[in-house]
TIMITI-431129 format. One record per residue (C-alpha): x, y, z negated. Coordinates in pm, whole numbers. Layout:
<pt east="X" north="Y" up="Z"/>
...
***
This chain:
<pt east="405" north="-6102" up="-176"/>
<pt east="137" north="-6108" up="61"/>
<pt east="-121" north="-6219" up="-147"/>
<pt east="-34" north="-5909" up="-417"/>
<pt east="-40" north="-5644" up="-100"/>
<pt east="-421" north="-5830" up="-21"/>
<pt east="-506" north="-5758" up="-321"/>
<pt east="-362" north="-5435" up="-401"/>
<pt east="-547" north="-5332" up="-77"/>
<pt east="-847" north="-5492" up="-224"/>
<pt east="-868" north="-5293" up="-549"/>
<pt east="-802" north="-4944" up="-294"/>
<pt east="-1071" north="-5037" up="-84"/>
<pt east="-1297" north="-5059" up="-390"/>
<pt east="-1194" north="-4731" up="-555"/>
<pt east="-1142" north="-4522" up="-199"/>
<pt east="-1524" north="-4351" up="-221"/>
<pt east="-1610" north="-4065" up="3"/>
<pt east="-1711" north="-3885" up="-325"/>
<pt east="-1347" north="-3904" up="-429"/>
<pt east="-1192" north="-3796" up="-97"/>
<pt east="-1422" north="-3467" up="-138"/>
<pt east="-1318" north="-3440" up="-475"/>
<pt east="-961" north="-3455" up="-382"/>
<pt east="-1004" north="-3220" up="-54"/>
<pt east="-1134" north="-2938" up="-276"/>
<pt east="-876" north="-2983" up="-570"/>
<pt east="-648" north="-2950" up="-297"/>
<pt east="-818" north="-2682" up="-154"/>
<pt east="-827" north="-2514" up="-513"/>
<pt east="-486" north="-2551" up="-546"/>
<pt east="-333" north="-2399" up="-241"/>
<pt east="-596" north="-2051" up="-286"/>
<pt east="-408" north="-2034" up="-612"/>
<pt east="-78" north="-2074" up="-516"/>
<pt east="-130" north="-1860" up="-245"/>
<pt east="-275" north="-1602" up="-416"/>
<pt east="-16" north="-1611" up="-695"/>
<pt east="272" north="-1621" up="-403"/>
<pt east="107" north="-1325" up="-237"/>
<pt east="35" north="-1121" up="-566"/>
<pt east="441" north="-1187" up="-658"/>
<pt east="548" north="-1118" up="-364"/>
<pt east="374" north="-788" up="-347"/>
<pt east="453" north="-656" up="-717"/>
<pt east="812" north="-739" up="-548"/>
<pt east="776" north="-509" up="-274"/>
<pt east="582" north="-190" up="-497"/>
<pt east="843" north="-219" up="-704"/>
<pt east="1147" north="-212" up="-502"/>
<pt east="918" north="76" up="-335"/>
<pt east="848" north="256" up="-644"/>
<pt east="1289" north="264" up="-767"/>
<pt east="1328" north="391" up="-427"/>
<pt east="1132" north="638" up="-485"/>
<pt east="1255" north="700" up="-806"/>
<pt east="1637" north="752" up="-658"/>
<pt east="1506" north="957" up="-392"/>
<pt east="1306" north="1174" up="-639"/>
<pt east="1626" north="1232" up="-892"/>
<pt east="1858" north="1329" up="-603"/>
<pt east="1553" north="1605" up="-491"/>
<pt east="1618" north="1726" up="-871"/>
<pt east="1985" north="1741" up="-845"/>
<pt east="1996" north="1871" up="-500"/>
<pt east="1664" north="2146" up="-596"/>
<pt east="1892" north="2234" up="-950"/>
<pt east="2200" north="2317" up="-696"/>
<pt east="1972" north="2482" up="-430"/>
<pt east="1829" north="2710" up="-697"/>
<pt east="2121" north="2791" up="-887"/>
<pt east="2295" north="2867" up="-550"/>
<pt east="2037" north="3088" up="-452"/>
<pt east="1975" north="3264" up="-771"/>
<pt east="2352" north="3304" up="-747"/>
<pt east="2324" north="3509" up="-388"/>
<pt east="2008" north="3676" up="-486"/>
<pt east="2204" north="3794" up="-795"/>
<pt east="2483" north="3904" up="-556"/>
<pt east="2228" north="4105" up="-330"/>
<pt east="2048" north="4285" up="-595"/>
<pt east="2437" north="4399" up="-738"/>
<pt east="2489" north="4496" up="-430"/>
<pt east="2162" north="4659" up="-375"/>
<pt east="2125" north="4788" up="-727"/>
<pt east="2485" north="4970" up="-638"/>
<pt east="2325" north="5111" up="-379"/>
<pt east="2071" north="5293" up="-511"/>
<pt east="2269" north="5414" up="-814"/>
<pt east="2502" north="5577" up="-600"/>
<pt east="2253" north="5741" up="-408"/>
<pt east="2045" north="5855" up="-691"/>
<pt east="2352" north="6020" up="-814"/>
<pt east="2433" north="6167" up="-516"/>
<pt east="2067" north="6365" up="-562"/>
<pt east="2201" north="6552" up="-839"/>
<pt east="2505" north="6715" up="-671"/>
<pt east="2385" north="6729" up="-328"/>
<pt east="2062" north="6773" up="-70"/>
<pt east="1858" north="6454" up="14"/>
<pt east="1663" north="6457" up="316"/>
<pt east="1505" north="6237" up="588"/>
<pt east="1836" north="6237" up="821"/>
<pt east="2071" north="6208" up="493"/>
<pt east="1845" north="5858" up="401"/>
<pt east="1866" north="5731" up="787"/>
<pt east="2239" north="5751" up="785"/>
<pt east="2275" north="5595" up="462"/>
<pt east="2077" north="5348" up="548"/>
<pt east="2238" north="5305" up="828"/>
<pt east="2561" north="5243" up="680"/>
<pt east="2462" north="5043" up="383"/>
<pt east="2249" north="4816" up="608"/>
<pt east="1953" north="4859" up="422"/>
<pt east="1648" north="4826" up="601"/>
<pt east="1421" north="5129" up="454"/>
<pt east="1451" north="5376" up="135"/>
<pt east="1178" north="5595" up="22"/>
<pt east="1216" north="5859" up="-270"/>
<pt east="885" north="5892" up="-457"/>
<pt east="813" north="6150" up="-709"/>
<pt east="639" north="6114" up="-1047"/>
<pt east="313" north="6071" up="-905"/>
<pt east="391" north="5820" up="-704"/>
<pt east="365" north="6042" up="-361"/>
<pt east="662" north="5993" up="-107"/>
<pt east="918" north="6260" up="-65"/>
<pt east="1180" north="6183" up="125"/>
<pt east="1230" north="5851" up="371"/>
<pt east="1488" north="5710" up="619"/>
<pt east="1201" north="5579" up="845"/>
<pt east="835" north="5678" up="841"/>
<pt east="655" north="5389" up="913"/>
<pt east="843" north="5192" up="654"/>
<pt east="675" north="5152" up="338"/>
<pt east="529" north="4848" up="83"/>
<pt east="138" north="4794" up="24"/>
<pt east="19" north="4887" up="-309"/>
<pt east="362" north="5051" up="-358"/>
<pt east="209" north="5261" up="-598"/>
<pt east="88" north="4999" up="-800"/>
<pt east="440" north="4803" up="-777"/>
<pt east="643" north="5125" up="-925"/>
<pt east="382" north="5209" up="-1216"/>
<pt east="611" north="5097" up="-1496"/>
<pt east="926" north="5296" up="-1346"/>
<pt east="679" north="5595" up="-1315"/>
<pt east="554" north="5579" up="-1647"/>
<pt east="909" north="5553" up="-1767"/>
<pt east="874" north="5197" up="-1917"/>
<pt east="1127" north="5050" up="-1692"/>
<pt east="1434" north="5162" up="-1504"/>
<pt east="1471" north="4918" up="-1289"/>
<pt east="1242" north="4652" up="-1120"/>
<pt east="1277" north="4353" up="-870"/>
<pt east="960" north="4351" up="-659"/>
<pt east="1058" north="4092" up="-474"/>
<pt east="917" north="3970" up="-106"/>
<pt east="666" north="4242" up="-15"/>
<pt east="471" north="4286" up="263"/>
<pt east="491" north="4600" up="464"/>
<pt east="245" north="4858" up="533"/>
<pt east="130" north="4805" up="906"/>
<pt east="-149" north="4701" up="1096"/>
<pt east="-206" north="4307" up="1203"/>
<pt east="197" north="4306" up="1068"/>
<pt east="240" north="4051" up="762"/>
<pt east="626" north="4149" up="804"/>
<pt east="769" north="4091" up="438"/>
<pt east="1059" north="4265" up="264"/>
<pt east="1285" north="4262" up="-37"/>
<pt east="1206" north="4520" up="-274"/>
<pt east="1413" north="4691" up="-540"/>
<pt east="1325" north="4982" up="-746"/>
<pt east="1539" north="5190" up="-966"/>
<pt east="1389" north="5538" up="-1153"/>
<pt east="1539" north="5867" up="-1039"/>
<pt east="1676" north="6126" up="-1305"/>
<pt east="1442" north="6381" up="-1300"/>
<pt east="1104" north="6146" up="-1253"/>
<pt east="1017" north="5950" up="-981"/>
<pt east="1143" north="5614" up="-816"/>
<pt east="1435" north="5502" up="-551"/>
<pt east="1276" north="5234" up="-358"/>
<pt east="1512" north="5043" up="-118"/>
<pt east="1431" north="4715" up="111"/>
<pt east="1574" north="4486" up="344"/>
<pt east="1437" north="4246" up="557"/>
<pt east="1285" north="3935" up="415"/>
<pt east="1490" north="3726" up="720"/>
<pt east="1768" north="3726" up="556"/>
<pt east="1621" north="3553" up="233"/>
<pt east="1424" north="3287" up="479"/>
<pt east="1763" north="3273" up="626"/>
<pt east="1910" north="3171" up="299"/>
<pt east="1678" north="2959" up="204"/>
<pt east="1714" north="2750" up="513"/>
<pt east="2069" north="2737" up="517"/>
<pt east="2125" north="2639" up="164"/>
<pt east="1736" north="2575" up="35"/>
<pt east="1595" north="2202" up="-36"/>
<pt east="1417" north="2223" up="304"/>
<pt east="1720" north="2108" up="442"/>
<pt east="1841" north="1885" up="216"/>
<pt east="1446" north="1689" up="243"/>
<pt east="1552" north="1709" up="639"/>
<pt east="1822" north="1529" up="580"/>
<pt east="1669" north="1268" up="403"/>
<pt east="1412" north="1222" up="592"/>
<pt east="1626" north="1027" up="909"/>
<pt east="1558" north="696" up="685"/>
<pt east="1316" north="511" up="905"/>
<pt east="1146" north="409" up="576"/>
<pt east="1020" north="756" up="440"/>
<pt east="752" north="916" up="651"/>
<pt east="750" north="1265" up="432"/>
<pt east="892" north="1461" up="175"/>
<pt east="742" north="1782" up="5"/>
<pt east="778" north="1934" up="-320"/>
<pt east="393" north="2091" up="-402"/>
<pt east="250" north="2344" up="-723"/>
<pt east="-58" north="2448" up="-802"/>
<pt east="-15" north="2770" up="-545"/>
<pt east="77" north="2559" up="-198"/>
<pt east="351" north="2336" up="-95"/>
<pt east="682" north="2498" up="-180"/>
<pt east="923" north="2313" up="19"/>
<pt east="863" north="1986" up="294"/>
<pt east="978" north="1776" up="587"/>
<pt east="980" north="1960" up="944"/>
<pt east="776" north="1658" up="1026"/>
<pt east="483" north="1736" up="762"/>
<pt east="150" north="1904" up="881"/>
<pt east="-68" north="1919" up="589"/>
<pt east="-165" north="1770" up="253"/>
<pt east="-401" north="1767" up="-10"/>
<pt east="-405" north="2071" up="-275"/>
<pt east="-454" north="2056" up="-648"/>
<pt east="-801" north="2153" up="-652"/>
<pt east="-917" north="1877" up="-444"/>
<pt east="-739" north="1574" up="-564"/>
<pt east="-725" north="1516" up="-931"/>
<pt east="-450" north="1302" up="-870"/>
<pt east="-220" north="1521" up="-825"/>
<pt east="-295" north="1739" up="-1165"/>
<pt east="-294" north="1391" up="-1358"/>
<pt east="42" north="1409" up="-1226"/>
<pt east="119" north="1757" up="-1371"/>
<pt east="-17" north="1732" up="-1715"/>
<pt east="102" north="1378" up="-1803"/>
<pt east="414" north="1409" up="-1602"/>
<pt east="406" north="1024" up="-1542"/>
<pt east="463" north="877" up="-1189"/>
<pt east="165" north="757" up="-999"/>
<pt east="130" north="546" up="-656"/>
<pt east="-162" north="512" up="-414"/>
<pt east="-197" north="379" up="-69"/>
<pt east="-372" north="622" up="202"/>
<pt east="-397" north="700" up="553"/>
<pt east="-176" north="961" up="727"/>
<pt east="-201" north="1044" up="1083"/>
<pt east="-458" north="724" up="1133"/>
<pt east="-143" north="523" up="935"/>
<pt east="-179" north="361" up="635"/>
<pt east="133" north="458" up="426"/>
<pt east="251" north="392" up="88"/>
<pt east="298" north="750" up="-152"/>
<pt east="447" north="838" up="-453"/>
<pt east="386" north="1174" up="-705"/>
<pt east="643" north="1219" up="-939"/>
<pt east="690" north="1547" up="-1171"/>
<pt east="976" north="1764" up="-1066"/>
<pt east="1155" north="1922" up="-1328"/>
<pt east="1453" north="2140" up="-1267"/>
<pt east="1652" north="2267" up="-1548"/>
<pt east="1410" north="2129" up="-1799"/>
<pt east="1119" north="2335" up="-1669"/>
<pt east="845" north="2214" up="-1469"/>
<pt east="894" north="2281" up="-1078"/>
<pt east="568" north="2087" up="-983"/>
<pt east="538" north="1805" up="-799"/>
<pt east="753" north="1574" up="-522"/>
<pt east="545" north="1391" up="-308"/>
<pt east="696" north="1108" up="-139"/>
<pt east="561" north="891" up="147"/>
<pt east="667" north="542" up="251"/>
<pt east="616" north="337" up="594"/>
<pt east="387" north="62" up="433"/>
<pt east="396" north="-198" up="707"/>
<pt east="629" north="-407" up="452"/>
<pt east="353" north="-493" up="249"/>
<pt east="148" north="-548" up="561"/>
<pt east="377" north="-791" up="689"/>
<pt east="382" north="-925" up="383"/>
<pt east="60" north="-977" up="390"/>
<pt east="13" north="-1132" up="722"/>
<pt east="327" north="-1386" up="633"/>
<pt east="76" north="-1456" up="337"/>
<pt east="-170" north="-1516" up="581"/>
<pt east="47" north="-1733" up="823"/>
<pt east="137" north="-1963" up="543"/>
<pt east="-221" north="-2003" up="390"/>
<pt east="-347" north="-2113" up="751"/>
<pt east="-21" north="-2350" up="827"/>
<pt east="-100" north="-2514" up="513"/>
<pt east="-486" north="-2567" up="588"/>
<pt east="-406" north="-2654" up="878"/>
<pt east="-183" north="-2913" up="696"/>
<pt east="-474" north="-2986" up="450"/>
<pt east="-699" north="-3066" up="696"/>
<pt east="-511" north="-3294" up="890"/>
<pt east="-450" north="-3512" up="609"/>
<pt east="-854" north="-3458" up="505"/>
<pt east="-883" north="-3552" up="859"/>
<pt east="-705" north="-3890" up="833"/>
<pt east="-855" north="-3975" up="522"/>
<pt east="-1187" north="-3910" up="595"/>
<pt east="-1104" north="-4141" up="906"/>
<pt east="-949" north="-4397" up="669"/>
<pt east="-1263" north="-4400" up="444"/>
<pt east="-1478" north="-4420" up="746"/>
<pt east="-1283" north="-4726" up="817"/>
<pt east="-1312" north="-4847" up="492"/>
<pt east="-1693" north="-4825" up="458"/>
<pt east="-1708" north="-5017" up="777"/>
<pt east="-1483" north="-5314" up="707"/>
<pt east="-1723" north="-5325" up="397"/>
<pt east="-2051" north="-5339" up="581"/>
<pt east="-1864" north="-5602" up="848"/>
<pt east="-1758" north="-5797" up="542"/>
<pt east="-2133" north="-5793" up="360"/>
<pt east="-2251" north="-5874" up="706"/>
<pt east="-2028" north="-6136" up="776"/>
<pt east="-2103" north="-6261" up="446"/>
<pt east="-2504" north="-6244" up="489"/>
<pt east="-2500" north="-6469" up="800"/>
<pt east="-2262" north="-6673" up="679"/>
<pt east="-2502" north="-6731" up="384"/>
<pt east="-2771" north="-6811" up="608"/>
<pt east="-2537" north="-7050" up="858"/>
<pt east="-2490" north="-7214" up="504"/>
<pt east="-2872" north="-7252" up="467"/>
<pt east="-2939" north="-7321" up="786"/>
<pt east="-2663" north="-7611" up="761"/>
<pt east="-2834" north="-7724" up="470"/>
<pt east="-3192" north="-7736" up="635"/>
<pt east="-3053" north="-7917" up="903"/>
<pt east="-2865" north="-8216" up="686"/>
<pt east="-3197" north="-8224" up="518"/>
<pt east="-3370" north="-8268" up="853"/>
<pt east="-3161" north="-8540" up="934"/>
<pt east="-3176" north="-8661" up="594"/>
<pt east="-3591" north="-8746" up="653"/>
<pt east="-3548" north="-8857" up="1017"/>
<pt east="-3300" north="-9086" up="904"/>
<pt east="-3538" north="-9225" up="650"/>
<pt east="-3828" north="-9204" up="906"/>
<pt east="-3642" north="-9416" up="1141"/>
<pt east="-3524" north="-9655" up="869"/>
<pt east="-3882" north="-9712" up="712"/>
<pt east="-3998" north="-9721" up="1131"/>
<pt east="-3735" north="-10045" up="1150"/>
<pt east="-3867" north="-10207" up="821"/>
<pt east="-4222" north="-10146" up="911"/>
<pt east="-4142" north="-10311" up="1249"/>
<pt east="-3981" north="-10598" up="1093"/>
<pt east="-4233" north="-10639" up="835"/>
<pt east="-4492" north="-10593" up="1116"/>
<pt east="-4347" north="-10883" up="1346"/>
<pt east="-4389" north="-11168" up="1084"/>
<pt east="-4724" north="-11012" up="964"/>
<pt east="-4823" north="-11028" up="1340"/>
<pt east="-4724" north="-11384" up="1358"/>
<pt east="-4889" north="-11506" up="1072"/>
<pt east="-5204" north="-11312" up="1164"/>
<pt east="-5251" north="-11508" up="1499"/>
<pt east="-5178" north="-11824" up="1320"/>
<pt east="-5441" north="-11778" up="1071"/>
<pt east="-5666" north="-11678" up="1371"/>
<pt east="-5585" north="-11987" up="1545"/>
<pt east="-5658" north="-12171" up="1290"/>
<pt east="-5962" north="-12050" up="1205"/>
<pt east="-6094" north="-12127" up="1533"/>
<pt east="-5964" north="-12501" up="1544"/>
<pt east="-6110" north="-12544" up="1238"/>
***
């Protein structure tokens, strides 16, 4: 067993490279940018979209609750103009079978609660009036087609009175007298604005607006904004942002991110329609710190896994480090003991010829000794003889 784990830790130390551990740090690398970026671009389609069929509820209960607001108020506008067109009927019969003056108008007036009537004859000059000062701009302009005898009746609508640095508007009905001429009668605009805000989509979008989630509300044409949150100051009109007529023409929703009050927010444009005819445009806008948070989560969990990555690149690196130098102690340890081998060898080989030298020393001397002897004897010799 031990011999298999040397070896098996033999054959890593000869693949581990630093080359590889690079390799494997940036597939790694690779591999959590796209699973982050894939977790962050899911999560984020998740969040548009549960944004965008919010939206989408909030915008179809605008069109049921604008359909209900309009039909109601048609319904009391209908009401005032019987009333008012009463009014006027009976009074423009009462010209044929009695006097109609200044005081007469006042009191009638008076008693019918409505706020001015002015008698006008054929060509368009006042007659007769239950207060002075109270009279429409352009009035002559407004009546033409009664005076011409084209109509009999008209609905003017709001009007704006005639006075000075006054914008005061009215409601204005006209009916035609019988001998030439118009009955104009008004009464006070309040009591449409009145209406409006009592049973109007203003307060409905109020309403609405007490989820924390929606910043604004308002329902926008090509003239202005038509209805909004309390909260609203201003937006964009049609002629400066062509996103809003894209809107219009295709009648498809569209989404966009922009700032608001130095906030980034999240808005929607959807076409209104109300009773199968266009009504403009609801604009919608969302708190978009869920996508921001998103975001930043995004964010959090990139950097907790880098951090993650590098640790382990950390203790690899420190492993390979290791490994190199085990390598270069081993091809060290290996060198010297290559040259303690030599160096062994030199040194038997040494003793090798002083062995040698000292055996061919003792022969010589042994062979030298008789020699020696021999050599004197011969020399003695020579001189005895």
């Amino acid at each position: 067993m031990k011999v298999q784990l040397k070896a098996h830790l033999t054959r890593l130390k000869k693949i581990t490279t630093t080359k590889i551990l690079i390799s494997v740090f940036i597939l790694l690398c690779l591999i959590l940018g796209i699973s982050a970026f894939t977790d962050y671009l899911s999560r984020r389609k998740t969040i548009i979209d549960n944004m965008t069929h919010f939206t989408h509820l909030v915008a179809n209960t605008i069109q049921k609750s604008a359909a209900n607001s309009i039909i109601s108020y048609n319904i009391l506008e209908h009401y005032i103009q019987f009333w008012f067109f009463s009014n006027l009927n009976l009074l423009g019969k009462l010209e044929n079978f009695s006097n109609i003056d200044n005081n007469y108008l006042e009191k009638y007036a008076a008693e019918t609660k409505i706020y001015n009537i002015n008698f006008y004859n054929r060509a368009g000059i006042r007659e007769f009036y239950s207060h002075e000062d109270r009279y429409c701009r352009n009035i002559r302009q407004l009546i033409e087609p009664i005076l011409n005898g084209k109509k009999t009746k008209l609905v003017l609508g709001l009007q704006n009175l005639e006075k000075e640095n006054d914008n005061e508007e009215v409601y204005v009905i006209a009916i035609a007298r019988t001998n030439g001429g118009a009955i104009v009668g008004t009464k006070k605009g309040q009591l449409f604005t009145a209406i409006q805000k009592t049973i109007g989509i203003e307060r409905y979008l109020n309403t609405m607006i007490s989820d924390s989630s929606l910043i604004y509300i308002a329902i926008q044409d090509s003239n202005g904004i038509l209805a909004k949150t309390r909260n609203l100051d201003t937006l964009s009109h049609f002629a400066n942002d062509n996103l809003l007529s894209t809107v219009r023409q295709t009648k498809q929703f569209r989404w966009r991110t922009l700032y608001y009050n130095n906030d980034r927010i999240f808005e929607t444009i959807l076409p209104l329609t109300v009773m199968h005819k266009p009504y403009g445009i609801i604009r919608i806008g969302l708190d978009y710190s869920p996508v921001q948070k998103m975001q930043r989560d995004v964010l959090r969990y990139v950097l907790i896994r880098l951090t993650v990555l590098l640790i382990i690149s950390f203790i690899l690196f420190s492993y390979s480090i290791s490994i190199q130098n085990i390598r270069l102690l081993e091809k060290e340890k290996e060198k010297i003991t290559n040259e303690v081998y030599m160096l062994q060898h030199d040194l038997r080989q040494k003793e090798k010829i002083s062995a040698i030298g000292e055996l061919a020393a003792g022969i010589a001397h042994e062979i030298r000794n008789p020699l020696g002897a021999i050599s004197m004897t011969i020399q003695r010799l020579g001189q005895e003889f």
